[in-house]
C-alpha positions in Angstrom: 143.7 142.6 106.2 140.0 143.5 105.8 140.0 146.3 108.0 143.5 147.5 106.7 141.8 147.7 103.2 139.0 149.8 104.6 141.4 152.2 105.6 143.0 152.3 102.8 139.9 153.2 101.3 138.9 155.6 103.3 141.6 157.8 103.4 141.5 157.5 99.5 137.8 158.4 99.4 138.9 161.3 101.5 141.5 162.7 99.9 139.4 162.1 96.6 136.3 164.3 98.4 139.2 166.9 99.3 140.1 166.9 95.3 136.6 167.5 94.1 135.9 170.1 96.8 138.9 172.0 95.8 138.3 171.5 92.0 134.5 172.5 92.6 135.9 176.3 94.9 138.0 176.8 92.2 134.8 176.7 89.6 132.9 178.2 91.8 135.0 181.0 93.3 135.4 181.9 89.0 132.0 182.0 88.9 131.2 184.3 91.9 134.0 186.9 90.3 133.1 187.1 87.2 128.7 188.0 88.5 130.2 190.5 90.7 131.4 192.6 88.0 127.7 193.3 87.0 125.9 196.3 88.9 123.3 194.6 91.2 119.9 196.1 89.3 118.0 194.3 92.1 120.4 195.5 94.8 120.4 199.3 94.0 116.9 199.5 95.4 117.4 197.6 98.4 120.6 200.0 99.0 119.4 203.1 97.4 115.7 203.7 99.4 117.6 203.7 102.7 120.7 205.6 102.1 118.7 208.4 100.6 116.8 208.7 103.6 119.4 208.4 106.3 122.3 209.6 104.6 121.8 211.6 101.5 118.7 213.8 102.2 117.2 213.3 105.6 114.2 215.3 105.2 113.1 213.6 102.3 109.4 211.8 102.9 108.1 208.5 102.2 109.9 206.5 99.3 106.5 205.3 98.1 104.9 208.8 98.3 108.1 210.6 96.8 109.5 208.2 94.1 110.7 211.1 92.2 112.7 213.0 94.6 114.6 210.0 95.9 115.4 209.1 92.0 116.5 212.8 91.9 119.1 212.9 95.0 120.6 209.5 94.0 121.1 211.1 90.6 122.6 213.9 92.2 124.9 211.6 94.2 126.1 209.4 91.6 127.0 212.8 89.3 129.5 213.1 92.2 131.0 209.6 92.5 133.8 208.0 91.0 132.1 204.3 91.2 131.5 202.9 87.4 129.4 200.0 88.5 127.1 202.7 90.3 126.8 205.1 87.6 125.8 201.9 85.7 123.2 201.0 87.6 121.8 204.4 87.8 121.9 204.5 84.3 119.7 201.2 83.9 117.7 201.9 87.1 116.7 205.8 86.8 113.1 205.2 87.3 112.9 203.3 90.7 110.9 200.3 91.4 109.7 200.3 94.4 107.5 197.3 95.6 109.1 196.1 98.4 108.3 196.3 101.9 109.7 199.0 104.4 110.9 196.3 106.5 112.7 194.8 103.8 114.5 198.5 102.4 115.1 198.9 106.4 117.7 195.7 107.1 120.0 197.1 104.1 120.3 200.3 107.0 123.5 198.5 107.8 125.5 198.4 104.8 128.0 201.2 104.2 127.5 204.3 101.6 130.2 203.0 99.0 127.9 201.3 96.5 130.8 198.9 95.3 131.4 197.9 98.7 128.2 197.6 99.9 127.2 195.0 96.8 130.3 193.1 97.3 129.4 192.6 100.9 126.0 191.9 100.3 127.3 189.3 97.6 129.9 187.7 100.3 126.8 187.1 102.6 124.8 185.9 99.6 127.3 183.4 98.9 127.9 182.2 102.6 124.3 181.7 103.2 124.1 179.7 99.9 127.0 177.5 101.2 125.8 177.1 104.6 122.3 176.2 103.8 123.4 173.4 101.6 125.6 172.0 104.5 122.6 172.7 106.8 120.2 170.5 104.6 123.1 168.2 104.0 123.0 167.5 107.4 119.5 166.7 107.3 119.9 164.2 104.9 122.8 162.2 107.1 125.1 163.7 104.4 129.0 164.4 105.6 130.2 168.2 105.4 132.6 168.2 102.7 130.0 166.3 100.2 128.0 169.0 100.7 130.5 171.9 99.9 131.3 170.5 96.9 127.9 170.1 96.0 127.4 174.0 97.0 130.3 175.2 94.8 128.8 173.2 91.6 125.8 174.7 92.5 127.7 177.8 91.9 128.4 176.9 88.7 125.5 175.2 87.4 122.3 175.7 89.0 121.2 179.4 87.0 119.1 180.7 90.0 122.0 181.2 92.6 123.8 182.9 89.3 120.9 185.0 88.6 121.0 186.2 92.7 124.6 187.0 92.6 124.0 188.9 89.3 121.1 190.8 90.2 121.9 190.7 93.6 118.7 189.8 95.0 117.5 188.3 97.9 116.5 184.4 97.4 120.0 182.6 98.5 119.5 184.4 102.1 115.2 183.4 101.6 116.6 180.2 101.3 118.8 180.4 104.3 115.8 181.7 106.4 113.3 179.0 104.9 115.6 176.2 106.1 116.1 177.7 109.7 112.4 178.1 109.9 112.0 174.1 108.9 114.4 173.2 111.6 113.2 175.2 114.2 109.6 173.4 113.3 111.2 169.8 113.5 113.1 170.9 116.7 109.8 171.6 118.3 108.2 168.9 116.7 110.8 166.6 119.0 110.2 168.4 122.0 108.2 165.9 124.4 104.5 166.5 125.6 105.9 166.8 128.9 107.8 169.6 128.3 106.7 173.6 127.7 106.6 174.9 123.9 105.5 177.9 124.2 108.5 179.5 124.7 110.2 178.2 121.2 107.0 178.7 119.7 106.7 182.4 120.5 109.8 182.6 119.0 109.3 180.8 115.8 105.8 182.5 115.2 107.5 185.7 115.6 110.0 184.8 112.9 107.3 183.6 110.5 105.7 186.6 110.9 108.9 188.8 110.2 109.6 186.6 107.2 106.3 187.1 105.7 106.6 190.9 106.7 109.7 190.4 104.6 108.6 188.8 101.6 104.8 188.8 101.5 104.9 187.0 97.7 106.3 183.8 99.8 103.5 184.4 102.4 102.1 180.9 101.9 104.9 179.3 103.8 104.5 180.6 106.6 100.7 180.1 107.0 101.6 176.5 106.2 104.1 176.3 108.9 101.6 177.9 111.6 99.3 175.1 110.6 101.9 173.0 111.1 102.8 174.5 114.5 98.8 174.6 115.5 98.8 170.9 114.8 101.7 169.9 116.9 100.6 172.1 120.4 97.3 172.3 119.6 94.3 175.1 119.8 94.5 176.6 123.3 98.8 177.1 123.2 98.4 178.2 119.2 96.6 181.5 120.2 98.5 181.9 123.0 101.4 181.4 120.8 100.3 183.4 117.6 99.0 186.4 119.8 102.4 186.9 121.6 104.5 186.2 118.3 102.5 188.6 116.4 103.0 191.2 119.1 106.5 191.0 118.8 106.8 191.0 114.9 104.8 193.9 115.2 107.1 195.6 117.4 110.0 194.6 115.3 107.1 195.8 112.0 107.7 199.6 113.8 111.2 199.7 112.8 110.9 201.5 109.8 108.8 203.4 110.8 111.7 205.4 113.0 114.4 204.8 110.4 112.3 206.7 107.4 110.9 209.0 109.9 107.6 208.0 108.7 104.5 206.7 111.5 102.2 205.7 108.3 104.8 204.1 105.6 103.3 200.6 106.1 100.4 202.4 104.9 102.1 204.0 102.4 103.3 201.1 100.8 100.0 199.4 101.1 98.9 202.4 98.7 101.4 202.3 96.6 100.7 198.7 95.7 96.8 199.1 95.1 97.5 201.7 92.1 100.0 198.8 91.0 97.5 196.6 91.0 95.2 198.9 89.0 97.6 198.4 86.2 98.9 195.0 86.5 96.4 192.9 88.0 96.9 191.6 91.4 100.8 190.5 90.5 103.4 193.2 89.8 104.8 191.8 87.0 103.8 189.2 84.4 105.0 185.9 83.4 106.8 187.5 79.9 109.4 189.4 83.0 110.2 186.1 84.6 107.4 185.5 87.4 106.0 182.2 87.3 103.3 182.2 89.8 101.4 179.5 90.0 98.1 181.5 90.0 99.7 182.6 87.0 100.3 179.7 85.1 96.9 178.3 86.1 95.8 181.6 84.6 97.3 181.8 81.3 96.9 177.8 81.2 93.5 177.6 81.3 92.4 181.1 80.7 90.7 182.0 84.0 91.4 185.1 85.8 94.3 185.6 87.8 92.7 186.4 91.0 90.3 183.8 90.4 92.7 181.1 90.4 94.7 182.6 93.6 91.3 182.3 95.4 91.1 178.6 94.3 94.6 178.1 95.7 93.1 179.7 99.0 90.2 177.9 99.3 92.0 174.4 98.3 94.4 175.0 101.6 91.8 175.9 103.8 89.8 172.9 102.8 92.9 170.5 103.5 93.5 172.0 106.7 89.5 171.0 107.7 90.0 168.1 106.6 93.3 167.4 108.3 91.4 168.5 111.5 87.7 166.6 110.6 86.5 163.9 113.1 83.6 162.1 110.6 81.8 159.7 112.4 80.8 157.2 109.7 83.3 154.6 109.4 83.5 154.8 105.2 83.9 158.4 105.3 86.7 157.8 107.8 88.9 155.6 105.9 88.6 158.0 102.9 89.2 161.1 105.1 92.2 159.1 106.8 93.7 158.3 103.2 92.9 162.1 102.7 94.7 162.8 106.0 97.9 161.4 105.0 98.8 162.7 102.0 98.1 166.4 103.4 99.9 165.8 106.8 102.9 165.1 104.6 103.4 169.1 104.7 102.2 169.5 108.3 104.6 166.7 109.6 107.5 167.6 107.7 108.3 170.7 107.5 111.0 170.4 105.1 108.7 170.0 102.1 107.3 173.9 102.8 110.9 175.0 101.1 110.0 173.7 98.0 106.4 175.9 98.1 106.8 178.8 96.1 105.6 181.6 94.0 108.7 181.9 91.7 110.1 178.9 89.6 113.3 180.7 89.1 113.8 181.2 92.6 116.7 180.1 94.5 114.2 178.2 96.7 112.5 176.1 94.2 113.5 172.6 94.4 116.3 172.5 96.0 115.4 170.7 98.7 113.5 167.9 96.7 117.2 168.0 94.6 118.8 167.5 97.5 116.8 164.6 98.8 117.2 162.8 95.3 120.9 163.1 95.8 120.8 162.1 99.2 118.5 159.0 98.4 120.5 157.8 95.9 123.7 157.7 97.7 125.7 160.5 95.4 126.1 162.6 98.2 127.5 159.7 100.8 131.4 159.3 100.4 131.5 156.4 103.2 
């Protein structure tokens, strides 16, 4: 009779789970139509820079070097087109910001020329990655799949980042998707047995740090942190051997826009393009007042200090934890405290996890989500056994 009630109970728990996962697609699937009916101000550049280049006007130089002209031929283009949501864009975006990387204009190379298409694609993926991320950390916190996907479509709903990507069409729901790959690649070598070669996997995951700070330098911090972590777990002689071959490789993979803008130096370019930024604006591009809530930042306006100043303190703080993660001390009082010391610090290196929730923008997808997550998870909201 006991086990019979169980049942019972189970298969009204599931069907219950089935309910709120259809109720929370329904909110959420509303949600994702009505943000794709705005433009994508974020998106434009990421699917403007390229098309000009390998589409629109070939001969055209560097995008960093020739701002102008590429603002030029779009406006040329979209004169031409019957797309509404394009000729909005333009509108709002006719002076072009361009800060990002080449690497990270380049992987947009494979979206089509039709700008309403293009966005809705990119907004598909968006969305997918959102979803499967979620199930992927749900999984990591013993959480069943359908719990998870109904926590993903309220997410939708009500957490304002994801909103904010699908409205601006930005980039942070597939930063998050890479962030949590990167974290369970780490743990998966973590597991691997002494016995057994890393260097393999490692090569591999050094080279996709590498990318996804080539990506995304503002986020650049996690992967350092994750290196450390990865030096820590095969130690010295296999880390260089590891870090020399994976930055090989993203370098190779750093060449690719060079071909696909036509362009040996736009790495270069870029690197210019940013210093007279920065003559303007500090070292960050934009201020707190647009919506970037850098830590060095916030230090800064908090307590007054320079921004740069208070980046250099974030520096030196992580190299100082990493020498002390990696200090020997011989006196036995100066041990315990360094051990104490030890602990709290190793929390990062021995779990990689916790490098998601590391990040230069408070408004970002990213931020929190897996420390969210885990409060969901600990409490037992996200179990329907």
């Amino acid at each position: 009779m006991n086990m019979e009630n169980k049942g019972n109970n189970y298969r009204l728990n599931s069907k219950i789970s089935i309910l709120i996962a259809a109720m929370s697609f329904t909110l959420a699937y509303g949600e994702f139509l009505w943000r794709s009916t705005a433009p994508g101000v974020d998106f434009y550049h990421y699917w403007a820079l390229i098309k000009v280049k390998r589409v629109l006007s070939p001969n055209i130089g560097s995008p960093y070097l020739e701002q102008k002209a590429y603002a030029n031929r779009l406006k040329a283009y979209v004169a031409k087109t019957p797309s509404p949501l394009l000729k909005k864009v333009n509108k709002i975006r006719s002076k072009l910001d361009v800060t990002g990387t080449p690497l990270q204009y380049s992987v947009f190379v494979i979206l089509p020329l039709d700008y309403n298409f293009a966005i809705f694609l990119f907004r598909v993926t968006q969305a997918l990655v959102f979803i499967g991320t979620i199930i992927l950390l749900g999984t990591h916190y013993k959480t069943k799949i359908l719990p998870s996907l109904s926590f993903a479509f309220l997410l939708f709903v009500v957490y304002e980042p994801i909103s904010q990507d699908l409205w601006v069409g930005n980039l942070n729901a597939l930063q998050l998707g890479f962030l949590t790959i990167i974290a369970f690649a780490a743990k998966k070598i973590q597991s691997i047995p002494p016995s057994r070669n890393k260097i393999i996997s490692s090569v591999i995951f050094t080279a996709g740090v590498t990318v996804f700070a080539m990506l995304k330098p503002n986020y650049a911090l996690i992967p350092l942190i994750m290196l450390a972590f990865l030096w820590r777990d095969i130690g010295t002689k296999s880390f260089v051997l590891t870090t020399a071959s994976g930055g090989v490789l993203g370098a190779l993979i750093a060449t690719i826009p060079c071909f696909l803008f036509n362009s040996p130096g736009i790495w270069l370019d870029w690197w210019g393009h940013l210093q007279k930024l920065k003559s303007v604006n500090t070292i960050f591009f934009y201020p707190i007042s647009s919506g970037n809530f850098s830590t060095p930042l916030m230090l800064s306006k908090q307590f007054n200090i320079n921004s740069g100043y208070c980046f250099l303190i974030m520096a030196v703080f992580i190299i100082l934890s990493l020498m002390i993660v990696l200090a020997t001390p011989n006196d036995d009082n100066v041990e315990k405290l360094f051990k104490r010391m030890q602990e709290k610090i190793l929390l990062i290196l021995q779990y990689p996890f916790l490098c998601i929730s590391i990040n230069h923008h408070l408004g970002n997808v990213s931020f929190g989500l897996d420390t969210l997550f885990s409060r969901f998870a600990f409490a037992g909201f996200m179990d329907d056994s």
